[in-house]
Jmol script that loads the backbone (N, CA, C; Angstrom):
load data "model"
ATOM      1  N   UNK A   1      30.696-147.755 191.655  1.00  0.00           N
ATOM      2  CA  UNK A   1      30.039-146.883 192.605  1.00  0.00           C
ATOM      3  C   UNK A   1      30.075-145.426 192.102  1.00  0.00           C
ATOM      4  N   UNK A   2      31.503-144.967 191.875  1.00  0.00           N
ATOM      5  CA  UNK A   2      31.484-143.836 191.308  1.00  0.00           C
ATOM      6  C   UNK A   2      30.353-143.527 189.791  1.00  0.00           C
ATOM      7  N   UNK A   3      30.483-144.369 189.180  1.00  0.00           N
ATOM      8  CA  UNK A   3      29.519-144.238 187.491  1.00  0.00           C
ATOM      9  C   UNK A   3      28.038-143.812 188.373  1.00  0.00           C
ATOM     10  N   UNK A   4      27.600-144.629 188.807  1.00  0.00           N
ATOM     11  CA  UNK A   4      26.541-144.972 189.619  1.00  0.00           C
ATOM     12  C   UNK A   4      25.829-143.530 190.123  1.00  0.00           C
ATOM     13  N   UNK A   5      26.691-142.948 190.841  1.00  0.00           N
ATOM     14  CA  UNK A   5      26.457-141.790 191.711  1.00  0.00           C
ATOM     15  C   UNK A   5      26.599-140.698 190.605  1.00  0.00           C
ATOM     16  N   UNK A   6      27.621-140.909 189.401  1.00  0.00           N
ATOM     17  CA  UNK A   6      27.435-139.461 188.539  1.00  0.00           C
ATOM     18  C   UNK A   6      26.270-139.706 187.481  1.00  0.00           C
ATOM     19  N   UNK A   7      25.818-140.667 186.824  1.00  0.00           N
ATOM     20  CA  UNK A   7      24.177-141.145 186.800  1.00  0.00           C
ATOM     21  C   UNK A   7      23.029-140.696 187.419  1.00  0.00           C
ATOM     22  N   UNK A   8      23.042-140.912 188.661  1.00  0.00           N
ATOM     23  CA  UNK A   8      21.811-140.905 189.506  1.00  0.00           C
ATOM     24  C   UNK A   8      21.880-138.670 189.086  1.00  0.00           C
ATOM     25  N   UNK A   9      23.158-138.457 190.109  1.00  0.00           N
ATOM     26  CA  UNK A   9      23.040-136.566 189.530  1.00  0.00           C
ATOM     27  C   UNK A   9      22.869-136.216 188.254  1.00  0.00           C
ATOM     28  N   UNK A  10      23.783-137.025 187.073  1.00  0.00           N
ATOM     29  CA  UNK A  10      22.772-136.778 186.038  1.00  0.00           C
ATOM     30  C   UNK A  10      21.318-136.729 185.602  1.00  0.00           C
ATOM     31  N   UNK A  11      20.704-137.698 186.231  1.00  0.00           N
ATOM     32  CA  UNK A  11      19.735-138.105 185.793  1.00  0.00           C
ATOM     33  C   UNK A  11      18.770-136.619 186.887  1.00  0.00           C
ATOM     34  N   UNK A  12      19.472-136.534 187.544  1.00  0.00           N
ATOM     35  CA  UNK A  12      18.704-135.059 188.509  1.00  0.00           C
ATOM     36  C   UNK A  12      18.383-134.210 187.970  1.00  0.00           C
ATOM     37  N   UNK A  13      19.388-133.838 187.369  1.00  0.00           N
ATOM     38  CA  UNK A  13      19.603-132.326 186.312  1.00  0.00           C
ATOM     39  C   UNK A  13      18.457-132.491 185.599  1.00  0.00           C
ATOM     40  N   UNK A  14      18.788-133.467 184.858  1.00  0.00           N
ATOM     41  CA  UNK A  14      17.679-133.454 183.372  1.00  0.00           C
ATOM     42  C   UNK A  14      16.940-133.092 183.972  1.00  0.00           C
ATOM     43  N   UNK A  15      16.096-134.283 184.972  1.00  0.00           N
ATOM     44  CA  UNK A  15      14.768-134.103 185.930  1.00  0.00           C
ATOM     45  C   UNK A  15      14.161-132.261 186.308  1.00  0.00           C
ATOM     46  N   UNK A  16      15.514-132.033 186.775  1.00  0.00           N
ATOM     47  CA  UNK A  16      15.252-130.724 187.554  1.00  0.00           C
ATOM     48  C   UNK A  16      15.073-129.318 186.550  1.00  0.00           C
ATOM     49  N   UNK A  17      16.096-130.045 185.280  1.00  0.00           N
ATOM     50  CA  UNK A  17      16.099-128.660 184.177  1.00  0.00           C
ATOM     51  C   UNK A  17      15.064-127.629 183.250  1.00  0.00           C
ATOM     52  N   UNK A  18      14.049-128.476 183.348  1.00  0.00           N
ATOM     53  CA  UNK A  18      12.673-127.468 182.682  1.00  0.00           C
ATOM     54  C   UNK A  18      12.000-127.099 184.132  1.00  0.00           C
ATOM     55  N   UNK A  19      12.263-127.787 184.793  1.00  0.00           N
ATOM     56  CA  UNK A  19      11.302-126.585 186.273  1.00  0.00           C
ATOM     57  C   UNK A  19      12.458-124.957 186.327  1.00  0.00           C
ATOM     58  N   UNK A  20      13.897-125.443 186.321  1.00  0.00           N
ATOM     59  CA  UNK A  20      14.681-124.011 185.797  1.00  0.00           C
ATOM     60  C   UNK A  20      14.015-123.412 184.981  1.00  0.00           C
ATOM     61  N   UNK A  21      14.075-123.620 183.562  1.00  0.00           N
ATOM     62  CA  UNK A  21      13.877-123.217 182.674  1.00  0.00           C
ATOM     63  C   UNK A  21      12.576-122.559 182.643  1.00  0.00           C
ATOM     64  N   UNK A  22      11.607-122.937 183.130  1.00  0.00           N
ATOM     65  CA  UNK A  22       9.849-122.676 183.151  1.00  0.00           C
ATOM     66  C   UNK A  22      10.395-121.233 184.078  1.00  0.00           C
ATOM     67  N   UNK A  23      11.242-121.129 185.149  1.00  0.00           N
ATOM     68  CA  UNK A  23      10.894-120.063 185.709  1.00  0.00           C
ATOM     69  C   UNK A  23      11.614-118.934 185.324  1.00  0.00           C
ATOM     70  N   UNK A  24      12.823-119.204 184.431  1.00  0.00           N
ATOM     71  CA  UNK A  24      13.469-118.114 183.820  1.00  0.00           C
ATOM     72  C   UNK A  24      12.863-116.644 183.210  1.00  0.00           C
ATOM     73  N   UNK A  25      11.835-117.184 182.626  1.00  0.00           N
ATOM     74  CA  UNK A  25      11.043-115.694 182.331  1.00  0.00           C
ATOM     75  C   UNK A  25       9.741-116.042 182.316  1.00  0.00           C
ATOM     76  N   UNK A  26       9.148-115.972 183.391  1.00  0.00           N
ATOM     77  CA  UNK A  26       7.847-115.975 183.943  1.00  0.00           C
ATOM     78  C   UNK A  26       7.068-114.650 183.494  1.00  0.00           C
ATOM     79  N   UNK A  27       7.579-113.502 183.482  1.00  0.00           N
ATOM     80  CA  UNK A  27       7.060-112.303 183.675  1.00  0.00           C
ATOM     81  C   UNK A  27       6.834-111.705 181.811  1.00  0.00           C
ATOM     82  N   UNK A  28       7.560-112.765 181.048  1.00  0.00           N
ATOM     83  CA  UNK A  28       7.312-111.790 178.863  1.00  0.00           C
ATOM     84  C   UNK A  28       5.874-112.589 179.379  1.00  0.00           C
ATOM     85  N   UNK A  29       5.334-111.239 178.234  1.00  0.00           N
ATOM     86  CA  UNK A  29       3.987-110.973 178.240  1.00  0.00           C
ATOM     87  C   UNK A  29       4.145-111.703 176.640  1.00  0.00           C
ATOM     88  N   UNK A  30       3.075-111.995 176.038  1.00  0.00           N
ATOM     89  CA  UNK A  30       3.299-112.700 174.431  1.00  0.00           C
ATOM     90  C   UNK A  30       3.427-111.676 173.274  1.00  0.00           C
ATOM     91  N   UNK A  31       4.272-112.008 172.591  1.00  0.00           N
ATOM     92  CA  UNK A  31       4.604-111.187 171.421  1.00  0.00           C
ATOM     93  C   UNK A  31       3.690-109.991 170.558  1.00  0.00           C
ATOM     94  N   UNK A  32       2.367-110.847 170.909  1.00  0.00           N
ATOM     95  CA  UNK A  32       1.172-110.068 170.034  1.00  0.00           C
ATOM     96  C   UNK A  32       0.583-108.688 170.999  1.00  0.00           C
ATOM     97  N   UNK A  33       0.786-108.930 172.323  1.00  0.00           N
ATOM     98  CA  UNK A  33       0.075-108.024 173.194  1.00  0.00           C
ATOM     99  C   UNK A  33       0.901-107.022 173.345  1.00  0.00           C
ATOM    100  N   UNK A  34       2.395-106.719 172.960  1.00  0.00           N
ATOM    101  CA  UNK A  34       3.117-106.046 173.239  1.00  0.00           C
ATOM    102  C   UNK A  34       2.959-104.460 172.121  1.00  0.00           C
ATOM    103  N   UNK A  35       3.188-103.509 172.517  1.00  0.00           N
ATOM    104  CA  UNK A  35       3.435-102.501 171.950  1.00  0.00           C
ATOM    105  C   UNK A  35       3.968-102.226 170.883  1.00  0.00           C
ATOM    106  N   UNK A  36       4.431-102.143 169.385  1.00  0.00           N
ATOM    107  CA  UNK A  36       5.033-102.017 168.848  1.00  0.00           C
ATOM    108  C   UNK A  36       5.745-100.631 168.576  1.00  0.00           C
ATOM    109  N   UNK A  37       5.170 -99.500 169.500  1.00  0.00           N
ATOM    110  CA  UNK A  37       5.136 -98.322 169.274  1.00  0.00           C
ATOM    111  C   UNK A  37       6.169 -98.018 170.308  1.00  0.00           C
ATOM    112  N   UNK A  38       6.443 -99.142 171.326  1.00  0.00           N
ATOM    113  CA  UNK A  38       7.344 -99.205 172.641  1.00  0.00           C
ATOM    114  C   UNK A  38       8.426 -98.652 172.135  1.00  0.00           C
ATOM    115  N   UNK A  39       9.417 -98.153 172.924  1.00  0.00           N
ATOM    116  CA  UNK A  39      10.841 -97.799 172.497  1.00  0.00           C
ATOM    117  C   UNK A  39      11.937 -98.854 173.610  1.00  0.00           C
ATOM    118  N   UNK A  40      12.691 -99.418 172.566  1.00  0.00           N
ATOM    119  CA  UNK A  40      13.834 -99.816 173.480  1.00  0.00           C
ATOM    120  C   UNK A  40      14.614-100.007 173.390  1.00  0.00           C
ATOM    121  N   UNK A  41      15.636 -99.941 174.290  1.00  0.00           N
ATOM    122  CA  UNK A  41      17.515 -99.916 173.909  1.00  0.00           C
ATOM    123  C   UNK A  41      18.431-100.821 174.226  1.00  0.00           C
ATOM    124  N   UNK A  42      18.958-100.857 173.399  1.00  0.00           N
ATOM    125  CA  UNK A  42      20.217-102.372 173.840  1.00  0.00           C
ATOM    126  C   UNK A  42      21.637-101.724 173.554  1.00  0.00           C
ATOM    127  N   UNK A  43      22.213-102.278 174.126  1.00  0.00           N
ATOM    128  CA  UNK A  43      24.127-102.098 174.262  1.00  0.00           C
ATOM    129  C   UNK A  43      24.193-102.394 172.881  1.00  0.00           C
ATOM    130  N   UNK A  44      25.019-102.266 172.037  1.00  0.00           N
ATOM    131  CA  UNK A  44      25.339-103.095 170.841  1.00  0.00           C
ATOM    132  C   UNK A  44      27.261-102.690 170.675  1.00  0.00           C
ATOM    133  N   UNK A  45      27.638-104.445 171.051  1.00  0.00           N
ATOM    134  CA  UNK A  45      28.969-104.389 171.308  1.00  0.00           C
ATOM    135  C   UNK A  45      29.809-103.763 169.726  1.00  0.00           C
ATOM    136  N   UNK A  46      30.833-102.599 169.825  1.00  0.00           N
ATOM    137  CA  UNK A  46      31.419-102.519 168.785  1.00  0.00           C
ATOM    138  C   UNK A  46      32.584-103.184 168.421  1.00  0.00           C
ATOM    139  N   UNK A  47      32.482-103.786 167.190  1.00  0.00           N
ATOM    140  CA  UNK A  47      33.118-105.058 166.681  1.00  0.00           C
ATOM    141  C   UNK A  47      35.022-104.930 166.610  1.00  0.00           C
ATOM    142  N   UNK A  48      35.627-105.249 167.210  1.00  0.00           N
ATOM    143  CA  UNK A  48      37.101-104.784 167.537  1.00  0.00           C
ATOM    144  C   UNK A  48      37.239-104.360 168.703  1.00  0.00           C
ATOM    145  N   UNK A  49      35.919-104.604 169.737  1.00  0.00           N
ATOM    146  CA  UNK A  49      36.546-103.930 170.619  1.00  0.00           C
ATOM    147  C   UNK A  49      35.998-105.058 171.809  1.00  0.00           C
ATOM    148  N   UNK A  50      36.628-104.959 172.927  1.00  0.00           N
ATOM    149  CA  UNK A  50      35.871-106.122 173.997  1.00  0.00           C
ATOM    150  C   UNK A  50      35.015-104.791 174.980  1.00  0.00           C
ATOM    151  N   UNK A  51      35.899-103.916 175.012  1.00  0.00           N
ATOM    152  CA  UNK A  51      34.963-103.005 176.031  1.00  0.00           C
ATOM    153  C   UNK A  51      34.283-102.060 175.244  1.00  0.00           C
ATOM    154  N   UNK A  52      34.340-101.006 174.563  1.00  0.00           N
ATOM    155  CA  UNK A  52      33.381-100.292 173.546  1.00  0.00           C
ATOM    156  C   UNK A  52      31.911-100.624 173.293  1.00  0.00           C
ATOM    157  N   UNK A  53      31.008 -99.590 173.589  1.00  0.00           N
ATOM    158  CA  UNK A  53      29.788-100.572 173.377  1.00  0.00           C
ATOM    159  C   UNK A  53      29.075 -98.860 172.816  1.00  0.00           C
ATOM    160  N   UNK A  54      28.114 -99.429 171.891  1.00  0.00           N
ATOM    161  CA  UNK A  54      27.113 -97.898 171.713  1.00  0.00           C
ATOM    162  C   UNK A  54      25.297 -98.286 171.807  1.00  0.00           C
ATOM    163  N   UNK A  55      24.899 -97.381 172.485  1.00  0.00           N
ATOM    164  CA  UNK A  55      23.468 -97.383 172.721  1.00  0.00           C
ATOM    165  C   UNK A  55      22.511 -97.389 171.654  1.00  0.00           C
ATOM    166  N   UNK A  56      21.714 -97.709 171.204  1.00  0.00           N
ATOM    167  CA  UNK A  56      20.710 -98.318 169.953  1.00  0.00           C
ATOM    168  C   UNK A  56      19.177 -97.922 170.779  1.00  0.00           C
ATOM    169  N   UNK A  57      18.539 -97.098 170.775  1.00  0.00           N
ATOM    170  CA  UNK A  57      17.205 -97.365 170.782  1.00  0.00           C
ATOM    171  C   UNK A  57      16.422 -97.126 169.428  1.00  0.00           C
ATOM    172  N   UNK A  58      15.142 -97.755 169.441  1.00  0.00           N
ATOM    173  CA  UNK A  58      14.082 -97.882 168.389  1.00  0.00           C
ATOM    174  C   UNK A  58      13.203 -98.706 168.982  1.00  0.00           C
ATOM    175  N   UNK A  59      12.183 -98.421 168.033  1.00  0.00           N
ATOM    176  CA  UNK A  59      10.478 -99.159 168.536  1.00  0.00           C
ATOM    177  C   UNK A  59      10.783-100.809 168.383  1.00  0.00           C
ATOM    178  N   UNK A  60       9.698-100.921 168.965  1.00  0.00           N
ATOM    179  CA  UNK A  60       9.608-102.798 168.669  1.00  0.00           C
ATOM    180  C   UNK A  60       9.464-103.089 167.308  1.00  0.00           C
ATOM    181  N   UNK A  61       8.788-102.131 166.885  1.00  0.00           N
ATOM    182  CA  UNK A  61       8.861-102.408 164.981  1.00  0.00           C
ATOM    183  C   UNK A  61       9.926-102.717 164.143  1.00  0.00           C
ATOM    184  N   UNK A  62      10.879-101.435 164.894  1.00  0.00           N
ATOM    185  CA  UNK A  62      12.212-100.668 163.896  1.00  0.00           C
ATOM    186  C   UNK A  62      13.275-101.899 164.416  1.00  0.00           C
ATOM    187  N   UNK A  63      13.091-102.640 165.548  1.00  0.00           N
ATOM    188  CA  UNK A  63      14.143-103.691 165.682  1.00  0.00           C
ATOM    189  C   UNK A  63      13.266-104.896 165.018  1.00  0.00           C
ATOM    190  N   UNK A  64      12.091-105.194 164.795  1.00  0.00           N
ATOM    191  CA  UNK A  64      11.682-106.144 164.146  1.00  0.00           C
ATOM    192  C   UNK A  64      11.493-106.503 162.475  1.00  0.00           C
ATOM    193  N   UNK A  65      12.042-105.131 162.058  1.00  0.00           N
ATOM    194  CA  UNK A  65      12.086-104.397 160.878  1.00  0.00           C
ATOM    195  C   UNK A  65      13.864-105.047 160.465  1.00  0.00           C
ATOM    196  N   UNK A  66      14.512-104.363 161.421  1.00  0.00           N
ATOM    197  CA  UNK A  66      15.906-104.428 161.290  1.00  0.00           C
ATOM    198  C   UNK A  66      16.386-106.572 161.447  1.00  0.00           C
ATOM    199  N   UNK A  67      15.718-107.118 162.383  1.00  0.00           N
ATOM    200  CA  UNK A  67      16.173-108.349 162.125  1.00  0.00           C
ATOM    201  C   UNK A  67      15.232-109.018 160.870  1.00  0.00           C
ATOM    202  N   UNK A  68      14.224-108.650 160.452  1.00  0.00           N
ATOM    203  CA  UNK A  68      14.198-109.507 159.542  1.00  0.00           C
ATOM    204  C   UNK A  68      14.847-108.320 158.200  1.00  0.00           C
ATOM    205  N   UNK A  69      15.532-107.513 157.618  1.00  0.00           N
ATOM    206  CA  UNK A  69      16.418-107.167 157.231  1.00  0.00           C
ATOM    207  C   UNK A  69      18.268-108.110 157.306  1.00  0.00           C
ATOM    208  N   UNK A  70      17.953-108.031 158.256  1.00  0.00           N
ATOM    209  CA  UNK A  70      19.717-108.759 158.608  1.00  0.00           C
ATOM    210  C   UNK A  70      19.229-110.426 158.186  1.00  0.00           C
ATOM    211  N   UNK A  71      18.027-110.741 158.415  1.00  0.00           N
ATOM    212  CA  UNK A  71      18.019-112.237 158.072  1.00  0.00           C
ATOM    213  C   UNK A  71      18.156-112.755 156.236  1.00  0.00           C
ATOM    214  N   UNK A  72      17.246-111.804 155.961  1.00  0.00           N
ATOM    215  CA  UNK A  72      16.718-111.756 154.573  1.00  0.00           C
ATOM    216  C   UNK A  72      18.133-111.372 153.981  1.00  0.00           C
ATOM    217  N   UNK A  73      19.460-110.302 154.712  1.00  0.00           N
ATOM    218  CA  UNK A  73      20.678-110.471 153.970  1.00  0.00           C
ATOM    219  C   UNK A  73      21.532-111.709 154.470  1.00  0.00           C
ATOM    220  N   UNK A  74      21.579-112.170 155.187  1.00  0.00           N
ATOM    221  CA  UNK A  74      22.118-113.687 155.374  1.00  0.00           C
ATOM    222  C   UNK A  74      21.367-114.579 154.438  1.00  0.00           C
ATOM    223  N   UNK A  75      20.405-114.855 154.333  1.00  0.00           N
ATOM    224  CA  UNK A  75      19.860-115.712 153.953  1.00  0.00           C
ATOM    225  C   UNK A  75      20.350-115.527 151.962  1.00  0.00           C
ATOM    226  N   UNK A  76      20.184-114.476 151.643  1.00  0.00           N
ATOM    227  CA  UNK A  76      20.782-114.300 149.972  1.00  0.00           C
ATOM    228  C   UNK A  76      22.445-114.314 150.225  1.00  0.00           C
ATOM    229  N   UNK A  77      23.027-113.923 151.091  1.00  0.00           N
ATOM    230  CA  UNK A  77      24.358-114.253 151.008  1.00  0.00           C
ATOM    231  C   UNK A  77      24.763-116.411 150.768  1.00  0.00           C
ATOM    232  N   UNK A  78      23.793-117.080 151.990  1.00  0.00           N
ATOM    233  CA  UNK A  78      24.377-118.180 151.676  1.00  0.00           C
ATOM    234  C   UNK A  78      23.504-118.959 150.317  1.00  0.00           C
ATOM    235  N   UNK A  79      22.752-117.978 149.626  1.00  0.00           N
ATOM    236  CA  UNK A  79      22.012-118.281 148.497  1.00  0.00           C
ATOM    237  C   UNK A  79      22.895-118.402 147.347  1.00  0.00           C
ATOM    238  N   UNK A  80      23.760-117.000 147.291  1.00  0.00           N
ATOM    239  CA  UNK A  80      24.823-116.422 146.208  1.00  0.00           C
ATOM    240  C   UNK A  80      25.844-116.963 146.302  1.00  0.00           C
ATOM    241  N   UNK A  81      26.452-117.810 144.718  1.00  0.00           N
ATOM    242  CA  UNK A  81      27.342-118.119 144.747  1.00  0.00           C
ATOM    243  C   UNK A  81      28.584-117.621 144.069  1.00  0.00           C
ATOM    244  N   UNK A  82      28.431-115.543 144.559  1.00  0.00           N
ATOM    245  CA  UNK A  82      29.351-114.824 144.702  1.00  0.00           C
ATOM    246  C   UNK A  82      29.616-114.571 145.857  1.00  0.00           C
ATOM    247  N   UNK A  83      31.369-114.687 145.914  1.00  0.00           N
ATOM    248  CA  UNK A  83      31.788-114.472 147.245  1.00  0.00           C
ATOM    249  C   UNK A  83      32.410-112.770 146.938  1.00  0.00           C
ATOM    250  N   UNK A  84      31.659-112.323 148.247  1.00  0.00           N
ATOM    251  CA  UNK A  84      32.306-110.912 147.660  1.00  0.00           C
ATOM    252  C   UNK A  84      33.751-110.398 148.101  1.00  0.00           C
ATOM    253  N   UNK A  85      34.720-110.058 147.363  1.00  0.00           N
ATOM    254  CA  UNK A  85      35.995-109.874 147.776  1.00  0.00           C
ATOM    255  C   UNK A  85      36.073-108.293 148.083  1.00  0.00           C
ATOM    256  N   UNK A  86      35.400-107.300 147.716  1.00  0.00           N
ATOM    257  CA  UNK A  86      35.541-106.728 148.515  1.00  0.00           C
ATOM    258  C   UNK A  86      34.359-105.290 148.155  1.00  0.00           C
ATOM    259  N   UNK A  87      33.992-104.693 148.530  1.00  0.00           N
ATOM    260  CA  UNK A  87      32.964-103.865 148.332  1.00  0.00           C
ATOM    261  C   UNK A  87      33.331-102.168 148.034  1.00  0.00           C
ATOM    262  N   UNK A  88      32.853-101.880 146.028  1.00  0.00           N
ATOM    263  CA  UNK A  88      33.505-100.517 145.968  1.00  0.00           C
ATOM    264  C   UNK A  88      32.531 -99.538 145.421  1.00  0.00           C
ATOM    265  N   UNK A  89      32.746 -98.759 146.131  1.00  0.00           N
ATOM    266  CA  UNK A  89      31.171 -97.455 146.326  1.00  0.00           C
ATOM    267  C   UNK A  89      30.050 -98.068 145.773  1.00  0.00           C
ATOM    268  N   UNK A  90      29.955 -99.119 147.145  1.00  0.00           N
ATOM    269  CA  UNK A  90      28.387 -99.655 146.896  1.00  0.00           C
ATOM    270  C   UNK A  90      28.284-100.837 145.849  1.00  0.00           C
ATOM    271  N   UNK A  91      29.172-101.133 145.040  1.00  0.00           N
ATOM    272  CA  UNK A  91      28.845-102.387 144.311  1.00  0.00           C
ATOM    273  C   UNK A  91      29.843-103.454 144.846  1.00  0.00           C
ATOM    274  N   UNK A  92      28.687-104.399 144.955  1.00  0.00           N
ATOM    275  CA  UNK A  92      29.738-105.899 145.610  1.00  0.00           C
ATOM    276  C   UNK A  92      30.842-106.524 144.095  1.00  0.00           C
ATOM    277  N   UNK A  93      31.703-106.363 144.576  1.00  0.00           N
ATOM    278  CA  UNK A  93      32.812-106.963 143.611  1.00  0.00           C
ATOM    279  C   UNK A  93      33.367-108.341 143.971  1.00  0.00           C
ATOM    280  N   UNK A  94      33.079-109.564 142.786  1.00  0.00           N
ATOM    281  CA  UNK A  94      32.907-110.908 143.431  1.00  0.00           C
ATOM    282  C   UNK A  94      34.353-111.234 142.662  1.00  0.00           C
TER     283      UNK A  94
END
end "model"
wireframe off; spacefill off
backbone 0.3
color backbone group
């Protein structure tokens, strides 16, 4: 009886979980129509700290600029099979 009954609520959720999801952000407009010239700001938590946080604004460009920057250096880090031990005025030392 018990299996039975945590089944049936499982089986709810699933059911119920993209009508959530569909309404979560009803209101983004699509990527292409948006401004790139927009300015906007995010918290950006500082690393060592749980409460510390510093303000970041830039255009939709300059953050779309900046993540594919941060991707393009992840992406050659798990390329390189130098591990860098530690970094001295600017040259990675493997």
């Amino acid at each position: 009886m018990r299996i039975a009954l945590t089944l049936a609520l499982s089986a709810g959720l699933l059911v119920a979980m993209p009508a959530v999801a569909a309404n979560v952000e009803p209101s983004k407009a699509a990527p292409s129509s948006r401004n790139p010239d927009d300015k906007i700001c995010e918290d950006i938590t500082i690393v060592g700290s749980r409460l510390a946080v510093k303000r970041v604004c830039a255009t939709r460009a300059q953050w779309a600029e900046k993540r594919r920057r941060d991707r393009d250096l992840v992406d050659q880090a798990q390329r390189s099979p130098c591990v860098v031990v530690q970094i001295d005025h600017g040259k990675q030392v493997c």
